[in-house]
VMD Tcl script that builds the backbone (N, CA, C; Angstrom):
set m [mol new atoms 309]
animate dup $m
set s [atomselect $m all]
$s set {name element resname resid chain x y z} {
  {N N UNK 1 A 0.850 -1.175 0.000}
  {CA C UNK 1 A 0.000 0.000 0.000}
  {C C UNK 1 A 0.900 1.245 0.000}
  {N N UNK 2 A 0.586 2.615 -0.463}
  {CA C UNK 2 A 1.713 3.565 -0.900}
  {C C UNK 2 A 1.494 4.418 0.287}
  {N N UNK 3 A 2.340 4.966 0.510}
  {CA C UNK 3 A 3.016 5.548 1.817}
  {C C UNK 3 A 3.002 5.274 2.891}
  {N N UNK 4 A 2.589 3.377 3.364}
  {CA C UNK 4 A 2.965 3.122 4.502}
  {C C UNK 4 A 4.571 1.992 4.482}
  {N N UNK 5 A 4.818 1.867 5.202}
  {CA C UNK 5 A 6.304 0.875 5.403}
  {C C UNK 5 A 6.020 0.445 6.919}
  {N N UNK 6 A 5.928 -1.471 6.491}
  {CA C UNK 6 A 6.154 -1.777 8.062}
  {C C UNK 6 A 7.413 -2.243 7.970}
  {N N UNK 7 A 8.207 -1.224 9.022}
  {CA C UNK 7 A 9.374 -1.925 9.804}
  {C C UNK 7 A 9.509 -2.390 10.803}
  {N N UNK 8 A 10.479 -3.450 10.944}
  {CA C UNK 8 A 10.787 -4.634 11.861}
  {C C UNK 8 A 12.483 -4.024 12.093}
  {N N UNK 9 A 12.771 -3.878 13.000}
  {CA C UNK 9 A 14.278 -3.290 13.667}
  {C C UNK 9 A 14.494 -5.201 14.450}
  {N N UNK 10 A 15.764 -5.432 14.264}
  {CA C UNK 10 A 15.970 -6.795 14.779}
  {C C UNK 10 A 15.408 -6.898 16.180}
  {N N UNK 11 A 14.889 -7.790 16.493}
  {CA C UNK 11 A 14.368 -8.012 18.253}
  {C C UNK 11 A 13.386 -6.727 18.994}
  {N N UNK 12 A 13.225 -6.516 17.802}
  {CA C UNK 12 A 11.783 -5.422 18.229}
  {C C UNK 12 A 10.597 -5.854 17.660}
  {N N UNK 13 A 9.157 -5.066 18.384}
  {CA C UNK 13 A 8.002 -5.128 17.239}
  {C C UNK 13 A 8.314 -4.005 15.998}
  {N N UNK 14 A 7.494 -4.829 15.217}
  {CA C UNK 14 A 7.161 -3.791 13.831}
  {C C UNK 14 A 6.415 -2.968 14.094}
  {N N UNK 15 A 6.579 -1.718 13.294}
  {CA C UNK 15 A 6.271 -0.807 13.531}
  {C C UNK 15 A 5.932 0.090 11.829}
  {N N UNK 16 A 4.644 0.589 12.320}
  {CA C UNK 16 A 4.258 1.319 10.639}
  {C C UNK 16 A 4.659 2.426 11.010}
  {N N UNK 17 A 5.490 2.930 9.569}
  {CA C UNK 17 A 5.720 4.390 9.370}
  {C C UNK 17 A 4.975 4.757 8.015}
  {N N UNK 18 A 4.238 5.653 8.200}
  {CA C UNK 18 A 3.943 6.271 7.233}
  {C C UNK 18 A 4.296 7.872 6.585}
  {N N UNK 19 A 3.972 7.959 5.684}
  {CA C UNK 19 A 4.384 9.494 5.141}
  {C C UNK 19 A 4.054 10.664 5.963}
  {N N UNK 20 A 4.502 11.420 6.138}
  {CA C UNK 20 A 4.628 12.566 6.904}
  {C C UNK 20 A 4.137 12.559 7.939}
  {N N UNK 21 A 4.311 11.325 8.442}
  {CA C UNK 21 A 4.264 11.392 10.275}
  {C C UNK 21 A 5.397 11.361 11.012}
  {N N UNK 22 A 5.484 11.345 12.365}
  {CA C UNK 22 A 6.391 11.407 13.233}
  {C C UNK 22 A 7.799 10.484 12.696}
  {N N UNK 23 A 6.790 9.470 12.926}
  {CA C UNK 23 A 8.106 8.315 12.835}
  {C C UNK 23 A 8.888 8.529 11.313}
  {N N UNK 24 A 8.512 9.190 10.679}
  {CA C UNK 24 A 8.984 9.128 9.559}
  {C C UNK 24 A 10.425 10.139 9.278}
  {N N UNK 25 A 10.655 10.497 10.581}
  {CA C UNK 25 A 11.987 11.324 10.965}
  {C C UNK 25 A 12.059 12.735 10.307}
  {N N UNK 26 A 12.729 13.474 10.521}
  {CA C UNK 26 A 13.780 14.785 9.987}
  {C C UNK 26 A 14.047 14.689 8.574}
  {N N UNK 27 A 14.458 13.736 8.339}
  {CA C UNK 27 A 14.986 13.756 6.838}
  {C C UNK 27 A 13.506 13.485 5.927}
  {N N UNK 28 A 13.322 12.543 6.167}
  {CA C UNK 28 A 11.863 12.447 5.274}
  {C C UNK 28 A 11.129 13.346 4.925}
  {N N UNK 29 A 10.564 13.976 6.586}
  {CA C UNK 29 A 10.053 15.149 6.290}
  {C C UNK 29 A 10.553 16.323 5.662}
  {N N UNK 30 A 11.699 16.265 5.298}
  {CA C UNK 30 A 12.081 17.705 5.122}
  {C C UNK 30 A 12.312 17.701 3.040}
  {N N UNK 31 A 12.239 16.309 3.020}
  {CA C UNK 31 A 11.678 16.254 1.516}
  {C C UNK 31 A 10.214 15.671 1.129}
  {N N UNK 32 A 9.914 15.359 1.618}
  {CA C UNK 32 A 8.229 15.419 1.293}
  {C C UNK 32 A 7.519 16.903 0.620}
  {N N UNK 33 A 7.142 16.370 -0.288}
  {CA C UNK 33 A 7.206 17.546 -1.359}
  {C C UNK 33 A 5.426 17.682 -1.107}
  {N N UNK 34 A 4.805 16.992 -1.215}
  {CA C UNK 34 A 2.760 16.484 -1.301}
  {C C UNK 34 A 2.490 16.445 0.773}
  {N N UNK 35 A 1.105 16.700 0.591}
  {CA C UNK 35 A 0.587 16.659 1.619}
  {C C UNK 35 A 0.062 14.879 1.856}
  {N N UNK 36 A 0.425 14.266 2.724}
  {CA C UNK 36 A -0.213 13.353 3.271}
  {C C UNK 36 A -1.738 12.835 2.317}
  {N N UNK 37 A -1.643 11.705 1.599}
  {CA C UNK 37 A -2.610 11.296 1.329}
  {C C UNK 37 A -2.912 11.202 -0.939}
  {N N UNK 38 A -1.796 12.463 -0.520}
  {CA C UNK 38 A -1.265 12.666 -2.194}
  {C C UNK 38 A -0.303 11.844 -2.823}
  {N N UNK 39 A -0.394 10.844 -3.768}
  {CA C UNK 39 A 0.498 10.101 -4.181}
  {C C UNK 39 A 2.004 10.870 -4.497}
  {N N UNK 40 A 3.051 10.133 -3.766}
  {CA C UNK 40 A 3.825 10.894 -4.367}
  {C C UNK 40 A 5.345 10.199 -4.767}
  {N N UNK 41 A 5.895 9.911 -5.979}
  {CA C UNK 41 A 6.528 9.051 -6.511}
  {C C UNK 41 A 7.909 9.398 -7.186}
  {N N UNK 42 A 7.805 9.045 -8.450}
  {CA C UNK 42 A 9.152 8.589 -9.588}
  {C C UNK 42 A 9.663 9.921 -9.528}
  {N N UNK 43 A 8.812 11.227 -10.371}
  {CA C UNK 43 A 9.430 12.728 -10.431}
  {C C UNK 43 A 9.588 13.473 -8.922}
  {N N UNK 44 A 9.017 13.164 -7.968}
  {CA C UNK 44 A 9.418 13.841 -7.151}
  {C C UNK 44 A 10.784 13.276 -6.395}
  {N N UNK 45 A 11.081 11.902 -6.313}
  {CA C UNK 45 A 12.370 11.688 -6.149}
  {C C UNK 45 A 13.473 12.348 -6.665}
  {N N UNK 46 A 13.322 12.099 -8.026}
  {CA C UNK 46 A 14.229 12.880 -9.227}
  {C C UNK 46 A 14.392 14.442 -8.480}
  {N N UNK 47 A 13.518 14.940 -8.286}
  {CA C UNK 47 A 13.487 16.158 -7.722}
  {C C UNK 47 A 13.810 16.416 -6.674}
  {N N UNK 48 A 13.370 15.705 -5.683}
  {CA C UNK 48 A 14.593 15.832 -4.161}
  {C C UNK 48 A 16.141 15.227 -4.737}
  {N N UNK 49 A 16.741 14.791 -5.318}
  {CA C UNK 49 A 17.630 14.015 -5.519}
  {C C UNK 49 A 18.511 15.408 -6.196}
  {N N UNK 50 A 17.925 16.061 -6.906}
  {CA C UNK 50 A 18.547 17.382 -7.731}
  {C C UNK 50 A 18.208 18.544 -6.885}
  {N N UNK 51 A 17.694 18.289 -5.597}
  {CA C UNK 51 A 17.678 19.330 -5.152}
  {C C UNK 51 A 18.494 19.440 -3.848}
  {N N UNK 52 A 19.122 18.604 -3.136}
  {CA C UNK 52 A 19.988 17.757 -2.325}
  {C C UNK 52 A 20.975 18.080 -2.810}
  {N N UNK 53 A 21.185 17.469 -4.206}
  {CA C UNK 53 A 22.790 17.700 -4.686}
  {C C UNK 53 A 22.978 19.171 -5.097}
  {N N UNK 54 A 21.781 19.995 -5.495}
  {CA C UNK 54 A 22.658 20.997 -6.289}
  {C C UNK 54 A 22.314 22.450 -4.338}
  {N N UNK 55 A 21.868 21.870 -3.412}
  {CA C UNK 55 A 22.659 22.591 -2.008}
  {C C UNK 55 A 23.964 22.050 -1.869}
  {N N UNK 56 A 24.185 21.424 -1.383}
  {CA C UNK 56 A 25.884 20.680 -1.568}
  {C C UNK 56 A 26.450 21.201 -2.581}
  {N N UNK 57 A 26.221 21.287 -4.045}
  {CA C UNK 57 A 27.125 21.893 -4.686}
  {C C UNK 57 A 26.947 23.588 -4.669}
  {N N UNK 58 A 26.149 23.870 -4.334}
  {CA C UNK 58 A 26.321 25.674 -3.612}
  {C C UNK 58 A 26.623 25.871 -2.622}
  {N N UNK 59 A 26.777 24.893 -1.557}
  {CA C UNK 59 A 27.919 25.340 -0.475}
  {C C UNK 59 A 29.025 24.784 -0.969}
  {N N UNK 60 A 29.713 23.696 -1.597}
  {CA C UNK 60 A 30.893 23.966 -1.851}
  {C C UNK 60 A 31.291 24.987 -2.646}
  {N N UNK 61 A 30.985 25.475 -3.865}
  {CA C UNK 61 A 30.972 26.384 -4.535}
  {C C UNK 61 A 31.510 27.678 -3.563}
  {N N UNK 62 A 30.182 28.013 -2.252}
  {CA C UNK 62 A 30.385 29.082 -1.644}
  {C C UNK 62 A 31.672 29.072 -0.406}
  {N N UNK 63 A 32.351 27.553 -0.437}
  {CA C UNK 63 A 33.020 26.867 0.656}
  {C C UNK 63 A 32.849 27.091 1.919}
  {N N UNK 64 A 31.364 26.665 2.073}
  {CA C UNK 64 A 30.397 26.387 2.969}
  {C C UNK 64 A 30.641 24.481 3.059}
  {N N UNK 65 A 30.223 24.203 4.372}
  {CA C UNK 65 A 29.603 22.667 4.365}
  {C C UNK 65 A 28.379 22.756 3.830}
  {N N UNK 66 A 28.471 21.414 3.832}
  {CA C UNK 66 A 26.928 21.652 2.946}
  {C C UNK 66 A 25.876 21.551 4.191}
  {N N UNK 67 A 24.247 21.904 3.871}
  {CA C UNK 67 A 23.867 22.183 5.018}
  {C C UNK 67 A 22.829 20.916 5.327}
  {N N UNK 68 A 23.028 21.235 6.773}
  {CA C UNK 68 A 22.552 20.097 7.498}
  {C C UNK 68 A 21.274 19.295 6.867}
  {N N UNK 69 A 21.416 17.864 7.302}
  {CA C UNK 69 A 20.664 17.022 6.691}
  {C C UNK 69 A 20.510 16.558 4.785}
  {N N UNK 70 A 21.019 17.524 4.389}
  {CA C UNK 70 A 21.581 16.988 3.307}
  {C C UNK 70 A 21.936 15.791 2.398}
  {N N UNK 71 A 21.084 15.256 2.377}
  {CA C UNK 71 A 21.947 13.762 1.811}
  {C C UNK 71 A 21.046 13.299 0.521}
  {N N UNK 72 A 22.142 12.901 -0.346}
  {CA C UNK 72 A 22.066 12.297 -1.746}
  {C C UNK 72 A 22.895 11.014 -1.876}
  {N N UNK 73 A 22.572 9.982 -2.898}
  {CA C UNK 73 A 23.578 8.679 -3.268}
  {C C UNK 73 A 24.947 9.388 -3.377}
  {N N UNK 74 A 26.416 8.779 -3.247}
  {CA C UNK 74 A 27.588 9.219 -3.369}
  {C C UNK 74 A 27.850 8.168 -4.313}
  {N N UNK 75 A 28.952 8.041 -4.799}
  {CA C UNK 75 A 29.555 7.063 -5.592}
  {C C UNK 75 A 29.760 6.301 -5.055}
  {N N UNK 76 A 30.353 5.843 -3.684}
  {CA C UNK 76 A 30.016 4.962 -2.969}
  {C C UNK 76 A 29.136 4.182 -3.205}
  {N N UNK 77 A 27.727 4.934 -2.368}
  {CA C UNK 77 A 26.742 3.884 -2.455}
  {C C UNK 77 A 26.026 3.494 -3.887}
  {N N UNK 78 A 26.635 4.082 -4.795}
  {CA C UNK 78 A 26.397 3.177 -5.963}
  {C C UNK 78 A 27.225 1.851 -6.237}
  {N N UNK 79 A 28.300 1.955 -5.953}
  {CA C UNK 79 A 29.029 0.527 -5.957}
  {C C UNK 79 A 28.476 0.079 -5.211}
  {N N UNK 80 A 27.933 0.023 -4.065}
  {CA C UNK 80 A 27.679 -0.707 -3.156}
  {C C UNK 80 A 25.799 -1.334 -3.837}
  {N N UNK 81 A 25.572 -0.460 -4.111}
  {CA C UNK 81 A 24.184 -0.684 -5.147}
  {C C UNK 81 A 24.648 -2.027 -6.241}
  {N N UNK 82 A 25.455 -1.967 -7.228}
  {CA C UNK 82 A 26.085 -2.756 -8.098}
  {C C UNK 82 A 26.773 -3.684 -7.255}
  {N N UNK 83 A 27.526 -3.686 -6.642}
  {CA C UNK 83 A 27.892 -5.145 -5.633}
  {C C UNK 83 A 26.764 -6.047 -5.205}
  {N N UNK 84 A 25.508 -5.650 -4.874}
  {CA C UNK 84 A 23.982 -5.855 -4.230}
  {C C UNK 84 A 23.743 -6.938 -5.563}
  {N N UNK 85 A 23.475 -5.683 -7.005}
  {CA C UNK 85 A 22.908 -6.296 -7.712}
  {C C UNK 85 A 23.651 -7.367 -8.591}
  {N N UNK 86 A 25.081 -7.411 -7.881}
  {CA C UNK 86 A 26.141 -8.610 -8.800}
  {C C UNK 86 A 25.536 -9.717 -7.815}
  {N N UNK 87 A 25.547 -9.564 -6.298}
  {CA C UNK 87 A 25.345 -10.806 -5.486}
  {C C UNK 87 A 24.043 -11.315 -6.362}
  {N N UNK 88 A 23.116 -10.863 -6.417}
  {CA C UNK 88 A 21.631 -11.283 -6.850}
  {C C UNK 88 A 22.004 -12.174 -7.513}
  {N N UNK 89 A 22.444 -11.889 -8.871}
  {CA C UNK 89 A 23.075 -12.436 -10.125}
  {C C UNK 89 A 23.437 -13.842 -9.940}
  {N N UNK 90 A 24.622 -13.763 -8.943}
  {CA C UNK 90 A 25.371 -14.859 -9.002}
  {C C UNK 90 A 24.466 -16.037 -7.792}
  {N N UNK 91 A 23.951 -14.982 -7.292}
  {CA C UNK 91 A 22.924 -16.439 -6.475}
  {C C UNK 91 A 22.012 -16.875 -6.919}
  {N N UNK 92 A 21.433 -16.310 -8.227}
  {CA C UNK 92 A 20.616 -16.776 -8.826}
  {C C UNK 92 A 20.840 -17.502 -10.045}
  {N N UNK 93 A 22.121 -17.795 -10.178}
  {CA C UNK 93 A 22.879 -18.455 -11.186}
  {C C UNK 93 A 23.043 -19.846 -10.534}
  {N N UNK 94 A 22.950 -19.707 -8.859}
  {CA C UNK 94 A 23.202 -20.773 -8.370}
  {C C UNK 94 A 22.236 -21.404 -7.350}
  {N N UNK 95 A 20.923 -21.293 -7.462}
  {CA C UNK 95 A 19.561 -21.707 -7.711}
  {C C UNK 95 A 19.490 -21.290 -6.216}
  {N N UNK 96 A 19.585 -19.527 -6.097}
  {CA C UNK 96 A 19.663 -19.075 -4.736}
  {C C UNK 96 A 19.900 -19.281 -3.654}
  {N N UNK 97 A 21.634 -19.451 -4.355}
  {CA C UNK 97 A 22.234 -19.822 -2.828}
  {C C UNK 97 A 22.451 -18.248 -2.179}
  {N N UNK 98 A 22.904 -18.479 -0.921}
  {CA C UNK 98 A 23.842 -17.383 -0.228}
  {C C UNK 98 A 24.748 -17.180 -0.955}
  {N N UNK 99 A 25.177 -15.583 -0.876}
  {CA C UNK 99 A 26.566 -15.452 -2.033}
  {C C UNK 99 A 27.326 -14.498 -0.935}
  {N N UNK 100 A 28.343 -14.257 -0.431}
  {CA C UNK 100 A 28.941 -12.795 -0.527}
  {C C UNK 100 A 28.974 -11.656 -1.132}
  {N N UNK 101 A 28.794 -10.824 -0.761}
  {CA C UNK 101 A 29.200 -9.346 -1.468}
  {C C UNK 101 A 30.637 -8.964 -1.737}
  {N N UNK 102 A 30.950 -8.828 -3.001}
  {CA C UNK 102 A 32.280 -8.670 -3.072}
  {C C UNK 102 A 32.653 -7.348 -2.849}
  {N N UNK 103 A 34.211 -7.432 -2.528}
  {CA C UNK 103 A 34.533 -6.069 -2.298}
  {C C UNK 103 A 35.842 -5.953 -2.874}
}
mol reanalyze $m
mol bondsrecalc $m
mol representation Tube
mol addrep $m
């Protein structure tokens, strides 16, 4: 169902978070673009995602940090994205076994 998420934290109960509520933290909220109840998807990602990176690149620019809460994918976590989707690969080559993540 769209804008709820049940999470399970290890050795806890699950717990629903939904869109622009509490539990849904600082960061969430502070890109939530739609009011509660408004679908909100593919372009507005795109759009927090370009709007994330291009503060970071106007405080470096201004050689400022960038400002708080801030966060976009790094190159990092794209390898780490592509390592994910190599494990898939190869465990499914091998009629889903466990694989390692390479590094």
């Amino acid at each position: 169902m769209p804008e709820r998420l049940w999470f399970t934290p290890f050795g806890e109960p699950k717990r629903l978070i939904t869109r622009g509520s509490a539990a849904a933290g600082e960061s969430a909220k502070r890109v939530t673009r739609v009011p509660s109840g408004h679908p909100e998807g593919y372009l507005e990602g795109f759009a927090n995602l370009y709007a994330e990176a291009a503060a970071a690149i106007r405080a470096a620019r201004d050689g400022r940090p960038p400002p708080a809460g801030v966060t976009f994918p790094t190159i990092a976590d794209g390898l780490e994205g592509m390592r994910f989707i190599d494990a898939c690969v190869r465990s499914s080559g091998r009629d889903a076994a466990w694989v390692a993540l390479q590094r």
